[in-house]
C-alpha positions as CSV (number, residue, x, y, z in Angstrom):
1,X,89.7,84.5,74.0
2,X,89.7,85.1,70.1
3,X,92.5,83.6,67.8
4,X,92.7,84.2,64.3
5,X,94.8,80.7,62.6
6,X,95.5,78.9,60.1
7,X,96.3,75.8,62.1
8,X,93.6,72.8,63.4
9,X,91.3,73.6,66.4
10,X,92.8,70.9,68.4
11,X,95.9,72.9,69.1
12,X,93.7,75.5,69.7
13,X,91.8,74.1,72.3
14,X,95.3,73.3,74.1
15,X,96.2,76.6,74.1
16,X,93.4,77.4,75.8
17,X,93.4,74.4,78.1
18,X,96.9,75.6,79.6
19,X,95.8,79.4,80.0
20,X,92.9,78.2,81.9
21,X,95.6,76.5,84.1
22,X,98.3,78.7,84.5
23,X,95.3,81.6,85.6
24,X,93.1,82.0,88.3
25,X,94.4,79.5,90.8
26,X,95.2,81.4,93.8
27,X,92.2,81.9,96.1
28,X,90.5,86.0,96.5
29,X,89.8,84.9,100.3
30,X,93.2,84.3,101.9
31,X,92.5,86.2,104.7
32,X,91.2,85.6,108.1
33,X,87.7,87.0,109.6
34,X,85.4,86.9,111.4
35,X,82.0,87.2,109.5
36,X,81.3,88.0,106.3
37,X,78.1,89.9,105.0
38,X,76.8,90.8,101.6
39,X,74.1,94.1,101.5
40,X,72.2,96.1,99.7
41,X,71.1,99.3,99.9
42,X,69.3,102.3,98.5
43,X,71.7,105.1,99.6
44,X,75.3,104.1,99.1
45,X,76.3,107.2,100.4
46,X,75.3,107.1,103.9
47,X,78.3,105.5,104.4
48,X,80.5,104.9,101.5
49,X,82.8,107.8,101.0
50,X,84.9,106.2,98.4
51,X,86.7,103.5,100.5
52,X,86.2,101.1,103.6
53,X,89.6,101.5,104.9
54,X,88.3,103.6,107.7
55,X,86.4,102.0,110.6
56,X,82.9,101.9,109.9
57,X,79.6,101.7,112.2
58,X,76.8,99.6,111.0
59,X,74.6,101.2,112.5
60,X,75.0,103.6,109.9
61,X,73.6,101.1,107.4
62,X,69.9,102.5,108.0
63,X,68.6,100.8,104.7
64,X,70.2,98.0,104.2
65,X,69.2,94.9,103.5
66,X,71.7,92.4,104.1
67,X,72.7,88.4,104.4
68,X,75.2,86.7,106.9
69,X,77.2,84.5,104.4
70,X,77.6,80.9,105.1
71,X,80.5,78.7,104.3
72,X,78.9,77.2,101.1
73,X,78.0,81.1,99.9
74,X,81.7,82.0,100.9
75,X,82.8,79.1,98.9
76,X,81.1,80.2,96.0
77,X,82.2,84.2,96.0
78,X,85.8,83.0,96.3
79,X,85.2,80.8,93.3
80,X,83.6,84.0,91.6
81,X,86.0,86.6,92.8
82,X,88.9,84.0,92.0
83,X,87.8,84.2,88.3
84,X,87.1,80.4,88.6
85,X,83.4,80.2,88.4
86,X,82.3,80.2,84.6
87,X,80.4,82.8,82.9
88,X,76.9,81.7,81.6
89,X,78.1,83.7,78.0
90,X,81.0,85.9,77.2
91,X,79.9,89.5,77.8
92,X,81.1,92.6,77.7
93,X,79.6,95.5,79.7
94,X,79.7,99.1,79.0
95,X,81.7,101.4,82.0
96,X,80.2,104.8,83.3
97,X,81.5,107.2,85.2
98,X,79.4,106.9,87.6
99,X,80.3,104.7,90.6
100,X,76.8,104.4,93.5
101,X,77.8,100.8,94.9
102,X,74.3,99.2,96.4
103,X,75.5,95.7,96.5
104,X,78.3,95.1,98.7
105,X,80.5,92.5,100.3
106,X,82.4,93.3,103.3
107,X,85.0,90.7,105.6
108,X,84.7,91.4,109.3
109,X,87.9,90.5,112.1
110,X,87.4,92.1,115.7
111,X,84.7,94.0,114.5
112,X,86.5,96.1,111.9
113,X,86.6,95.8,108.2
114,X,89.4,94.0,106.4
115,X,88.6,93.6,102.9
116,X,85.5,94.8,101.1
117,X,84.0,94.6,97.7
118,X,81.5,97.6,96.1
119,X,79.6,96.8,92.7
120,X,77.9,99.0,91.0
121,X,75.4,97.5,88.8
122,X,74.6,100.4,87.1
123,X,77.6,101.3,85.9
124,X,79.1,98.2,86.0
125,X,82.2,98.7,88.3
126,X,83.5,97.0,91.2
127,X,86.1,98.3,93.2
128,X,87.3,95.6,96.2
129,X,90.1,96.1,98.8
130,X,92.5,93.7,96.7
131,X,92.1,93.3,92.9
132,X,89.3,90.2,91.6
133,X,88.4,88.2,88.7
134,X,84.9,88.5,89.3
135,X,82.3,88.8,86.2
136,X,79.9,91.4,86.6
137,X,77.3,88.5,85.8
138,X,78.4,86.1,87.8
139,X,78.0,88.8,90.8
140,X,74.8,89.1,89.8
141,X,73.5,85.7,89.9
142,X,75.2,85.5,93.6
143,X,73.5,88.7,94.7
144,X,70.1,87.3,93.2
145,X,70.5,84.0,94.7
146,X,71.3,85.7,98.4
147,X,67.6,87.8,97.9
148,X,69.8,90.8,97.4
149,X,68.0,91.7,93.7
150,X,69.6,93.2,91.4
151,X,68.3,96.4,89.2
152,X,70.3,98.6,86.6
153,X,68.4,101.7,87.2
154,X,68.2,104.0,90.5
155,X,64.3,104.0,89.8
156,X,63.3,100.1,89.9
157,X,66.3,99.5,92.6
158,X,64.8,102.3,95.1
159,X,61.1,101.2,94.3
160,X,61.7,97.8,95.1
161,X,64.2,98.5,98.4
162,X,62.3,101.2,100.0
163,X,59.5,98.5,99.4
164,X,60.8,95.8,101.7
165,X,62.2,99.1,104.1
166,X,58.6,99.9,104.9
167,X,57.6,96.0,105.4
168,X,60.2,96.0,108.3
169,X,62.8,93.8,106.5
170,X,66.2,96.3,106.7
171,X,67.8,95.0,109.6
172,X,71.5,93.9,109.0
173,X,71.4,90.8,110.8
């Protein structure tokens, strides 16, 4: 937040203090599930048509790469996709048109999908079943730290996925 003044920093500071308050207090995950997984993949569109509304077989998921969250990584995304966690520096990312979501997030009750969240690194979108908070670098860091690695080009993300494909690592466990 940017504010142009004439008055003493203190008051600006508790300006700031109380938006910070009155923002970001109501929890992403206030749903119920089952499981909840984060992948990657090198073809998105295997299986992403545009939406996870419809009922969706994971067997489909033929390159994916993907990690069953625990409570402490849930903890954490709903701190990110609350808009709680802090951003390392204040950035601003350009948007394409483009939208090929490799890293995803998806919340699993009686084996259907309930809420879902797509980012798409290289074009720096995400597009979730409710609306989020989440920074695109703060997804990134929780991606990373899951083994889920991050590129920003098609070229180094397939190289390094088709990779650990061929080392027998893609099951979705």
């Amino acid at each position: 937040m940017t504010l142009i003044h004439c008055k003493n920093d203190q008051e600006i500071k508790i300006v700031q203090k109380q938006s910070a308050k009155k923002q970001n207090t109501k929890d992403y995950i206030d749903f119920q599930y089952d499981k909840a997984f984060a992948f990657a993949t090198v073809n998105p569109m295997d299986y992403y048509d545009g939406n996870f509304d419809k009922e969706i077989d994971t067997k489909k998921f033929k390159d994916t790469i993907s990690r069953r969250l625990n409570s402490a990584q849930i903890k954490d995304l709903n701190d990110i996709l609350s808009g709680r966690k802090k951003q390392k520096t204040k950035s601003v990312y350009g948007v394409a048109d483009c939208f090929y979501p490799r890293h995803n997030i998806i919340f699993i009750k009686d084996k259907k999908i309930i809420n879902h969240v797509t980012v798409c690194f290289e074009c720096n979108q995400i597009k979730s079943s409710k609306s989020t908070l989440a920074s695109m670098e703060n997804l990134e860091i929780f991606f990373n730290s899951l083994g889920l690695k991050v590129f920003y080009t098609p070229f180094e993300h397939t190289k390094y996925y088709d990779s650990l494909q061929l080392a027998g690592k893609n099951k979705f466990r």
